[in-house]
C-alpha positions, 0 to 999 in steps of 0.5 A: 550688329558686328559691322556697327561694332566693328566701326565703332571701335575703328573710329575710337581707335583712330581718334575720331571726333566724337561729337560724330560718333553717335551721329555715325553709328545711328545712320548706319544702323537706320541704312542697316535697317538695325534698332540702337541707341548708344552713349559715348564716355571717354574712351567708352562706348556703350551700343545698346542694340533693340528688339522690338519683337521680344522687348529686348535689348542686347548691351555692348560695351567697347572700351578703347583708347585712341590714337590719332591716326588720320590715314587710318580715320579717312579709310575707315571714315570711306568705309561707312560712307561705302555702307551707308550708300549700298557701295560695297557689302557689309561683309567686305566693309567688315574684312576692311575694317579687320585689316585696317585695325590690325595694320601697323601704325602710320608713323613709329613711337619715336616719330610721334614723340619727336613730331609733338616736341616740333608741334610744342616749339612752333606753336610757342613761337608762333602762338606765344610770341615765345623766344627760341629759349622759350621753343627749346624749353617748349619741346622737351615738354611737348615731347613728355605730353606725347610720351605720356599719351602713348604710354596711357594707352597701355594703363587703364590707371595712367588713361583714367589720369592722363583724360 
């Protein structure tokens, strides 16, 4: 329950897509041998964890915001796909999980900024047909939406609005 827990919140953090993420959590609790139903709202997971023996059942809820990082998706995504066919132990795949959530980002907050500023430009002048007046307008923009998207993930109150 730990592991599924564990990844759960590893794939929110790092953006994963989350018409998977249900999909993920159920196939790992079936090769886990594990009894759960969950439901995913934004930046919200709810795993319910079932016992048939008792009638019971034991709620969880994790409350994450995300961030793409897709170094960090693709090792985590390695992980469940190592549990899910016996390559490696759940207790190893969890201490993997632990250091790649607590590791430092891929890129810098100046480096994304920038970055979505550059992604805002081309895609006006390549999308859009828009002039180079139009790209420059186009990337102080950008750089704000990616500002605003780091910052929400510190605010629960700025999360609510910026979703």
């Amino acid at each position: 329950q730990e592991f599924i827990l564990k990844l759960a919140r590893a794939m929110m953090m790092f953006g994963g897509p989350t018409h998977r993420l249900q999909a993920q959590l159920q196939s790992t609790a079936r090769v886990l041998e594990i009894s759960l139903s969950c439901m995913y709202l934004p930046d919200t997971m709810l795993v319910s964890f079932d016992d048939e023996i008792t009638s019971t059942s034991s709620v969880k809820l994790i409350k994450q915001g995300s961030v793409l990082d897709l170094t960090k998706l693709q090792e985590a995504y390695k992980l469940y796909w190592k549990v899910i066919h016996d390559d490696i132990s759940v207790a190893d795949a969890s201490a993997a999980l632990d250091d790649l959530m607590r590791s430092r980002p891929t890129y810098s907050a100046a480096q994304l900024v920038f970055f979505g500023g550059m992604a805002s430009a081309s895609i006006c002048s390549v999308s859009f047909k828009g002039s180079f007046i139009d790209c420059l307008a186009a990337f102080p923009l950008g750089a704000l939406l990616v500002t605003v998207q780091l910052l929400s993930v510190r605010n629960e109150l700025y999360s609510n609005v910026f979703e």
